[in-house]
C-alpha beads as a LAMMPS data file, in Angstrom:
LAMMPS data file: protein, C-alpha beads

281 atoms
280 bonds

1 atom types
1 bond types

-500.0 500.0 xlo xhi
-500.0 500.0 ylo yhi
-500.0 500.0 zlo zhi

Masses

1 110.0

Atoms # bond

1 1 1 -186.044 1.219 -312.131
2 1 1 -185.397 4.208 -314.826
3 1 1 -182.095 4.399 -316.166
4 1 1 -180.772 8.358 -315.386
5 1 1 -178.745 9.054 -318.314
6 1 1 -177.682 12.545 -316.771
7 1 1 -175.607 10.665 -314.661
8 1 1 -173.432 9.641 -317.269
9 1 1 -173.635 11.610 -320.352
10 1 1 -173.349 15.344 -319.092
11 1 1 -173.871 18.062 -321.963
12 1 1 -169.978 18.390 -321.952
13 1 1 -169.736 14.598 -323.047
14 1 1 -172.044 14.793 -325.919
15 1 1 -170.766 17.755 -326.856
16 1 1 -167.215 16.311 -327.059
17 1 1 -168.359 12.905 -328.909
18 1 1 -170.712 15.634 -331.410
19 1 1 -167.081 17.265 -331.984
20 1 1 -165.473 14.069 -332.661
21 1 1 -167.945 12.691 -334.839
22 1 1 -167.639 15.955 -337.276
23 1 1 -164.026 15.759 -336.917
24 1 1 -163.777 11.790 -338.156
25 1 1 -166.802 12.754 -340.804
26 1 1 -165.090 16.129 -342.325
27 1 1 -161.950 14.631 -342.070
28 1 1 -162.430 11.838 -343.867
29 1 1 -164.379 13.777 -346.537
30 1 1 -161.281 15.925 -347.176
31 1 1 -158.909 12.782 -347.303
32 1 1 -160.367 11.402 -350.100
33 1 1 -161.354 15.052 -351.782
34 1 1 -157.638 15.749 -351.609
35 1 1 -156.665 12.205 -353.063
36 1 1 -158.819 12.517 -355.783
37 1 1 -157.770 15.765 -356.771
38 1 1 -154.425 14.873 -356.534
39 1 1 -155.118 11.645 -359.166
40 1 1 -156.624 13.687 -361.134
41 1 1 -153.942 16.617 -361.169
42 1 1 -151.276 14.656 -361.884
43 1 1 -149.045 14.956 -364.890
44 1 1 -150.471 12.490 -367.512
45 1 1 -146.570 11.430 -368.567
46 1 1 -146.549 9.854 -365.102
47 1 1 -146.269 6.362 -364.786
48 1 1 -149.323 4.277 -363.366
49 1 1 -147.327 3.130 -360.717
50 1 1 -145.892 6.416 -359.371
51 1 1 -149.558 8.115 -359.679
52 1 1 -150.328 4.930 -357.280
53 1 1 -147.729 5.550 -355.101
54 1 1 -148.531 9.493 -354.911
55 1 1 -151.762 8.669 -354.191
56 1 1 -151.545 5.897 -351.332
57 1 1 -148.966 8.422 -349.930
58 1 1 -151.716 11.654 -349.717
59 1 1 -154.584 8.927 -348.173
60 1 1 -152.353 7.523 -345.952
61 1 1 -150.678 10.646 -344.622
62 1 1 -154.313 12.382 -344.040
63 1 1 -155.726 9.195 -342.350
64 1 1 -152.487 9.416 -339.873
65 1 1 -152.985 13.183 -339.391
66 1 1 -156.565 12.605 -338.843
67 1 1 -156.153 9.604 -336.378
68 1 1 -153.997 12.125 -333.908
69 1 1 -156.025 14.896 -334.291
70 1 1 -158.651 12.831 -333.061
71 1 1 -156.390 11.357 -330.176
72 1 1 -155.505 15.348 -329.376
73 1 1 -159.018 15.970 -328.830
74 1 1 -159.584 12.731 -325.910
75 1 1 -156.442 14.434 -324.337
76 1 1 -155.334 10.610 -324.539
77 1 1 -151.494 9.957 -323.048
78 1 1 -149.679 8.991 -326.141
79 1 1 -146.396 7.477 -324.160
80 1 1 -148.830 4.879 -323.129
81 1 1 -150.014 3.664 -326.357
82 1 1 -146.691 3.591 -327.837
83 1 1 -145.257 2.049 -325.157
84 1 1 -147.999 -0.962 -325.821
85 1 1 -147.288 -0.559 -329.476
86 1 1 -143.677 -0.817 -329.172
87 1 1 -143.935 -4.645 -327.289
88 1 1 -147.190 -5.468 -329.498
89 1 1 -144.840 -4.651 -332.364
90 1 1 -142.248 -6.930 -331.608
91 1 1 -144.506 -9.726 -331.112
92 1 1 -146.112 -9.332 -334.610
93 1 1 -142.191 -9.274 -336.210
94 1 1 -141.031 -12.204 -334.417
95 1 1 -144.348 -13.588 -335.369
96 1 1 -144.353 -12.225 -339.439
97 1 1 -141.204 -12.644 -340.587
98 1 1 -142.099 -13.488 -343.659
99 1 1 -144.306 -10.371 -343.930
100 1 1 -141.560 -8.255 -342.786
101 1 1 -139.520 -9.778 -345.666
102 1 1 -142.289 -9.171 -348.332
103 1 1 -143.082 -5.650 -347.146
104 1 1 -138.915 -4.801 -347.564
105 1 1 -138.669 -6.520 -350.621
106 1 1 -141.829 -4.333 -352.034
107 1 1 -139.394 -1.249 -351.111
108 1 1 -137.093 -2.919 -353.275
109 1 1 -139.254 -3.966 -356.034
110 1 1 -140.533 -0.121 -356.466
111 1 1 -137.467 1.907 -355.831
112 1 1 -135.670 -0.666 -358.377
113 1 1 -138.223 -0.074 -361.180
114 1 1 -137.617 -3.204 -362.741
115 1 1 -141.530 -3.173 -363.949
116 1 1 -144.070 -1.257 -363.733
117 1 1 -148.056 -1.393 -363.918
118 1 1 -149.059 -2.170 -366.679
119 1 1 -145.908 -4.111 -368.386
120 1 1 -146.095 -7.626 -369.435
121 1 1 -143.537 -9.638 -367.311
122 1 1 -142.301 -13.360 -367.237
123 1 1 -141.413 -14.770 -363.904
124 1 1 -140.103 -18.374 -363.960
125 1 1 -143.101 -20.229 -366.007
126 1 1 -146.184 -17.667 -365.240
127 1 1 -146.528 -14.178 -367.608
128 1 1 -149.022 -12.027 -367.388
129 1 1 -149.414 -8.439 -366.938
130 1 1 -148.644 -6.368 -364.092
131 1 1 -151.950 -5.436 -361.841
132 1 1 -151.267 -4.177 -358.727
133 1 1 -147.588 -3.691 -356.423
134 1 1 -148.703 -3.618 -353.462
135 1 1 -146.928 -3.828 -349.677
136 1 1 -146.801 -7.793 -349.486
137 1 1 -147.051 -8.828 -353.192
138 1 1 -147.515 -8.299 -356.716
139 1 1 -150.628 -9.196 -358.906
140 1 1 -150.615 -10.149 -362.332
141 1 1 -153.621 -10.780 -364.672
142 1 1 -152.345 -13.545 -366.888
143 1 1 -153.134 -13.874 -370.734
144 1 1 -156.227 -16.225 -369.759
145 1 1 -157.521 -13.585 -367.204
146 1 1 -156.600 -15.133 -364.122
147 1 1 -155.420 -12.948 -360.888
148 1 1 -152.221 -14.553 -359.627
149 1 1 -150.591 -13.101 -356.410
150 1 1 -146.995 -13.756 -356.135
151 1 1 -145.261 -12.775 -352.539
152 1 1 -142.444 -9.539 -353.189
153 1 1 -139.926 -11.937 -351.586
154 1 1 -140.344 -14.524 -354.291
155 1 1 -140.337 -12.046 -356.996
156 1 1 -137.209 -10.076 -355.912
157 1 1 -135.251 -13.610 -355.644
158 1 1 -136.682 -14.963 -359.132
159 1 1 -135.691 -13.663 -362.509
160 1 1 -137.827 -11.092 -363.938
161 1 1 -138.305 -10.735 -367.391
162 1 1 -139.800 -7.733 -368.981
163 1 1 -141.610 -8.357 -372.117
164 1 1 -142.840 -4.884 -372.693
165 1 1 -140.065 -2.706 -371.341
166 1 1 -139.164 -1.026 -374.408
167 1 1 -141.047 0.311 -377.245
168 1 1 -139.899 -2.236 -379.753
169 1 1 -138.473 -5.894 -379.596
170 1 1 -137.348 -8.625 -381.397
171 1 1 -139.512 -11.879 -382.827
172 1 1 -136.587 -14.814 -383.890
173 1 1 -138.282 -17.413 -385.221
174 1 1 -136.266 -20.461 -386.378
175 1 1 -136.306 -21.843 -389.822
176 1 1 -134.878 -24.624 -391.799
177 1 1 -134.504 -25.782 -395.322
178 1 1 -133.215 -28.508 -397.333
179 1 1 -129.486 -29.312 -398.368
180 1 1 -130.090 -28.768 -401.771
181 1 1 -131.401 -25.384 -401.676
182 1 1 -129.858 -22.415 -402.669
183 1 1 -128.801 -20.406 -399.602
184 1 1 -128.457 -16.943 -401.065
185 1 1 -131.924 -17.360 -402.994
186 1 1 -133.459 -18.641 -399.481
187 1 1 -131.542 -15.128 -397.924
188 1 1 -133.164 -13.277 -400.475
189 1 1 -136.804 -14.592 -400.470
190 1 1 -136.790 -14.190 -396.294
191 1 1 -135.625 -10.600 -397.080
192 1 1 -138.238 -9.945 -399.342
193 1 1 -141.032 -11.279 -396.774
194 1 1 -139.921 -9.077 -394.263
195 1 1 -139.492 -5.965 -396.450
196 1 1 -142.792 -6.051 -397.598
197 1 1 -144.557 -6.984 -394.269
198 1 1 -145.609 -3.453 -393.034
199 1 1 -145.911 -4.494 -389.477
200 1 1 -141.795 -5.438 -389.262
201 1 1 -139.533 -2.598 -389.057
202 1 1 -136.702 -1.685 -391.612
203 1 1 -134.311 -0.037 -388.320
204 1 1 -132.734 -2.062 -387.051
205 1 1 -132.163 -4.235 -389.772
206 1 1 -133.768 -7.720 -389.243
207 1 1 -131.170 -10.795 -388.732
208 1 1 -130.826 -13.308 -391.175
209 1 1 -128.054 -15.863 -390.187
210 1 1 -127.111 -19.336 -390.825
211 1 1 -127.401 -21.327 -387.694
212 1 1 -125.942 -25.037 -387.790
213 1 1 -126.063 -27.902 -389.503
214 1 1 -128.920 -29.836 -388.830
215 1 1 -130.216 -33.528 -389.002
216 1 1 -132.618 -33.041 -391.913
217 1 1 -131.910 -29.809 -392.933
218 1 1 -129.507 -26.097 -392.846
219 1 1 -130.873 -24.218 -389.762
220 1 1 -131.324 -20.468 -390.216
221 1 1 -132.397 -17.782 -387.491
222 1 1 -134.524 -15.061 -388.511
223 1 1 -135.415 -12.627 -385.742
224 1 1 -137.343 -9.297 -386.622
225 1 1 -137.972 -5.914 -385.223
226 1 1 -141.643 -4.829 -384.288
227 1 1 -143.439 -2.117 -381.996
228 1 1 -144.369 -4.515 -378.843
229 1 1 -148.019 -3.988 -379.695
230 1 1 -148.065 -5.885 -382.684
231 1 1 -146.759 -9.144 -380.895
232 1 1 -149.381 -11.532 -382.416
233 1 1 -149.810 -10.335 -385.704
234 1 1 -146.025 -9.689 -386.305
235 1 1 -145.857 -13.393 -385.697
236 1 1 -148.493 -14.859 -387.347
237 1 1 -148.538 -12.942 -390.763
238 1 1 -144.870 -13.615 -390.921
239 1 1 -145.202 -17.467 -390.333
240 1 1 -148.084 -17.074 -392.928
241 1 1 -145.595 -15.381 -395.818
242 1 1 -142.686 -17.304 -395.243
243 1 1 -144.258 -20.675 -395.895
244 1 1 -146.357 -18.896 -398.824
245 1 1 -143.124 -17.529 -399.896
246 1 1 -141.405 -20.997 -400.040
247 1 1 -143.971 -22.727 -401.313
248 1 1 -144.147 -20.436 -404.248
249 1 1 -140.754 -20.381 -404.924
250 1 1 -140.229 -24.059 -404.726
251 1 1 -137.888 -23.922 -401.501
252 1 1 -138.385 -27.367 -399.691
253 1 1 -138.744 -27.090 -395.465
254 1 1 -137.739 -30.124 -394.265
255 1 1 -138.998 -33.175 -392.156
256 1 1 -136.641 -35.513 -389.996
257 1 1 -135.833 -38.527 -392.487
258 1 1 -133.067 -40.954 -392.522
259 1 1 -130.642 -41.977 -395.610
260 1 1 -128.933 -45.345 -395.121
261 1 1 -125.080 -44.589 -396.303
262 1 1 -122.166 -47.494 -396.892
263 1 1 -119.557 -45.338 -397.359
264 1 1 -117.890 -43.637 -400.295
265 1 1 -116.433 -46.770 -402.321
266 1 1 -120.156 -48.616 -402.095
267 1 1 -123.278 -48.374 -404.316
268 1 1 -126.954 -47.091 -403.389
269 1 1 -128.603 -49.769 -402.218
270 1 1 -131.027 -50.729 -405.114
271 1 1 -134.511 -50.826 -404.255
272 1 1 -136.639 -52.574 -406.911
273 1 1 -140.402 -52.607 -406.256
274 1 1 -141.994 -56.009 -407.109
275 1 1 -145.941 -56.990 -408.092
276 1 1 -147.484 -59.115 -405.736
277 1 1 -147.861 -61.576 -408.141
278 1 1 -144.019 -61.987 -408.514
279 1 1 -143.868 -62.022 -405.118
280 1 1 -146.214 -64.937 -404.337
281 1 1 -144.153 -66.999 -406.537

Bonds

1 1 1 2
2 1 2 3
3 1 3 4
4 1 4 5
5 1 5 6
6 1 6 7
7 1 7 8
8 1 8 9
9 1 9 10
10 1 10 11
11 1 11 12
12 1 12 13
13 1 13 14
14 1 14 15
15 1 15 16
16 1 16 17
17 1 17 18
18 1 18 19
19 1 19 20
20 1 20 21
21 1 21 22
22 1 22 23
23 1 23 24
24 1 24 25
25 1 25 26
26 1 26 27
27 1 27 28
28 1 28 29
29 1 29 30
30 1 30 31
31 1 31 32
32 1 32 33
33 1 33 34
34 1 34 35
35 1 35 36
36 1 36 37
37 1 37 38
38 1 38 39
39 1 39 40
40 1 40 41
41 1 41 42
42 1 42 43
43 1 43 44
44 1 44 45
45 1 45 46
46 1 46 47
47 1 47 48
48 1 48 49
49 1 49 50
50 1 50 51
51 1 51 52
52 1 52 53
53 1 53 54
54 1 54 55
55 1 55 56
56 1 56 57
57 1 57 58
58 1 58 59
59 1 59 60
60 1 60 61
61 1 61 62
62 1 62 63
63 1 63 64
64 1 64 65
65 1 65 66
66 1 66 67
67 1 67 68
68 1 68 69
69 1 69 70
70 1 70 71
71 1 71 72
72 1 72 73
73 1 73 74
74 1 74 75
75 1 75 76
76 1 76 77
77 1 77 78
78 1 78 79
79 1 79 80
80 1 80 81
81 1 81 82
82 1 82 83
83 1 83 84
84 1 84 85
85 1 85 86
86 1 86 87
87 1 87 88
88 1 88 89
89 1 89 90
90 1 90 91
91 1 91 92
92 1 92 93
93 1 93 94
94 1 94 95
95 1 95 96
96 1 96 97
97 1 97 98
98 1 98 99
99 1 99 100
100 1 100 101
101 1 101 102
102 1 102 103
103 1 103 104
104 1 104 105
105 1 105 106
106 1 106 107
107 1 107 108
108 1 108 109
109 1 109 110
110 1 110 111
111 1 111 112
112 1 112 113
113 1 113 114
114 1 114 115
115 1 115 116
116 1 116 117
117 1 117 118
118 1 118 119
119 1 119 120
120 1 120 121
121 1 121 122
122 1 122 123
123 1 123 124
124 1 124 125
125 1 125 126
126 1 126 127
127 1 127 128
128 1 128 129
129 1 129 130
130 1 130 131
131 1 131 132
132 1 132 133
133 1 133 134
134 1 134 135
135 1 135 136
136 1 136 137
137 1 137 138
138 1 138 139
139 1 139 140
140 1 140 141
141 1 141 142
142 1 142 143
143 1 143 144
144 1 144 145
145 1 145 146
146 1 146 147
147 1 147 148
148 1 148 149
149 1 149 150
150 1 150 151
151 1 151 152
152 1 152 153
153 1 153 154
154 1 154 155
155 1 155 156
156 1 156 157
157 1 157 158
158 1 158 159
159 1 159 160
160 1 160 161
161 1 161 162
162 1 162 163
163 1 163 164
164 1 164 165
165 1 165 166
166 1 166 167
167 1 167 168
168 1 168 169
169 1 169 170
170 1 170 171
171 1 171 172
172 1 172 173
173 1 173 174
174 1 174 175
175 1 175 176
176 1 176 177
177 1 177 178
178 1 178 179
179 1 179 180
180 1 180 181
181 1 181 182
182 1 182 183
183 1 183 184
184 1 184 185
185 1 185 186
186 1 186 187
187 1 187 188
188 1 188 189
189 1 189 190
190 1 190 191
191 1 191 192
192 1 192 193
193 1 193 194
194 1 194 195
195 1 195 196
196 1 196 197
197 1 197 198
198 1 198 199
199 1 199 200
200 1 200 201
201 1 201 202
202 1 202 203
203 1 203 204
204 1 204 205
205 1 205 206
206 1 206 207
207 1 207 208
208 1 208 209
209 1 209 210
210 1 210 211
211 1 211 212
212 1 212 213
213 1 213 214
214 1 214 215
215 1 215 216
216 1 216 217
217 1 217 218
218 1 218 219
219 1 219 220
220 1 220 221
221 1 221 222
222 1 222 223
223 1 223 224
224 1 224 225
225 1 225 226
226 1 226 227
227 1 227 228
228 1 228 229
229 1 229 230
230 1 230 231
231 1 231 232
232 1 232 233
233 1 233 234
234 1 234 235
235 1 235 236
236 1 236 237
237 1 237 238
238 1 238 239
239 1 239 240
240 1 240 241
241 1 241 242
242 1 242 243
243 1 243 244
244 1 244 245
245 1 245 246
246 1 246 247
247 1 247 248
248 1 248 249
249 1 249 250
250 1 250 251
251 1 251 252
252 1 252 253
253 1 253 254
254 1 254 255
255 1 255 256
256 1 256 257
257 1 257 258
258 1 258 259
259 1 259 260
260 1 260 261
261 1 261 262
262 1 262 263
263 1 263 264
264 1 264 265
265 1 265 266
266 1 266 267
267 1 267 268
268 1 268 269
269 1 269 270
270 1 270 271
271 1 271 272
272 1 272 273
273 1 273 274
274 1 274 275
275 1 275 276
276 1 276 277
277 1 277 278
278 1 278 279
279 1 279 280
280 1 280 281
């Protein structure tokens, strides 16, 4: 028995599914012809993220206007579908609430513009830098090159610290030295490190301030200004120089010890170092 296909494909048919096919085809060549021309256009003072968001915006809109131009063409009832749509989408939200929350919170996130692609955030223990914002989370690539999602909710209820906001930042490293040193000459010799370290800035001024008393030694805080490029070496040529600098100038850092003390009427206690022949008899 031979299949008729007249019967069920007249020339009107394929001529309508031949239309549709060119429409989907053409249409989808011009969405992402547009989009790229638009990435490309863009300012180049824009940030990463709002070229992102310009662009999902033009794909997204032209996939939408395509989808109904295609649903114009099968003369399909619309009231229908939405209808279906409207129940189906109540089942999903009941169902996703915690998608629903992610997707607002992303809203939040990029309207807030607390970080952008590109910066180098902290959030609770995990930093990393900033990959992707999208609808449900954001992605960071952390310093060992690992991809770590974290859900929008999450992030807008955490702290967010942003390393790389600004163009420069602050290093304080902590430093200590002995009793007996002179605390103007240590001021001095930490001044002169940081003067003539070209990756530190002179303005603003770096800090140089006397921090407590310690157990083994005068505590001093030394935090100085940088461009937030020059993280690592900022902080590992000045570690270098300061404890080339004391070392040079005789400046003792010290080590936790402990001096047994009587009081102020009583003596040292004498410690006399015997041979061990005087000892075994």
């Amino acid at each position: 028995m031979n299949f008729d296909w007249s019967k069920h494909f007249s020339p009107d048919l394929f001529g309508k599914l031949l239309r549709l096919a060119i429409i989907l085809v053409v249409g989808l060549v011009i969405v992402y012809t547009v989009s790229y021309l638009v990435r490309k256009l863009l300012p180049k003072n824009l940030t990463q993220q709002r070229k992102m968001i310009i662009n999902r915006f033009v794909s997204y809109s032209g996939v939408v206007i395509l989808f109904f131009t295609i649903v114009s063409e099968l003369n399909i009832n619309l009231t229908a579908i939405f209808g279906a749509a409207g129940i189906i989408g109540i089942v999903i939200g009941v169902a996703s609430q915690t998608s629903i929350g992610n997707i607002v919170s992303g809203f939040f996130l990029v309207s807030e513009k607390s970080f952008e692609l590109g910066d180098v955030i902290k959030i609770g223990d995990k930093t990393g830098t900033v990959y992707s914002i999208d609808l449900l989370s954001i992605k960071i690539r952390t310093f060992d090159n690992l991809l770590l999602r974290i859900p929008n909710q999450t992030v807008i209820s955490s702290e967010v610290i942003n390393v790389t906001r600004f163009p420069i930042r602050r290093l304080d490293i902590d430093l200590s030295v002995a009793y007996k040193e002179d605390l103007e000459k240590v001021r001095e010799v930490i001044g002169r490190v940081v003067r003539q370290n070209p990756l530190c800035l002179d303005e603003p001024e770096p800090l140089i301030t006397y921090k407590s008393f310690g157990d083994s030694g005068i505590n001093i805080l030394l935090g100085v200004w940088f461009e937030k490029a020059n993280f690592l070496k900022v902080k590992n040529s000045i570690f270098q120089e300061i404890k080339a600098a004391f070392d040079s100038e005789g400046i003792e850092i010290p080590f936790p010890h402990v001096t047994l003390y009587t009081g102020e009427v009583t003596k040292p206690f004498p410690i006399v170092k015997k041979d061990e022949t005087e000892a075994k008899g």
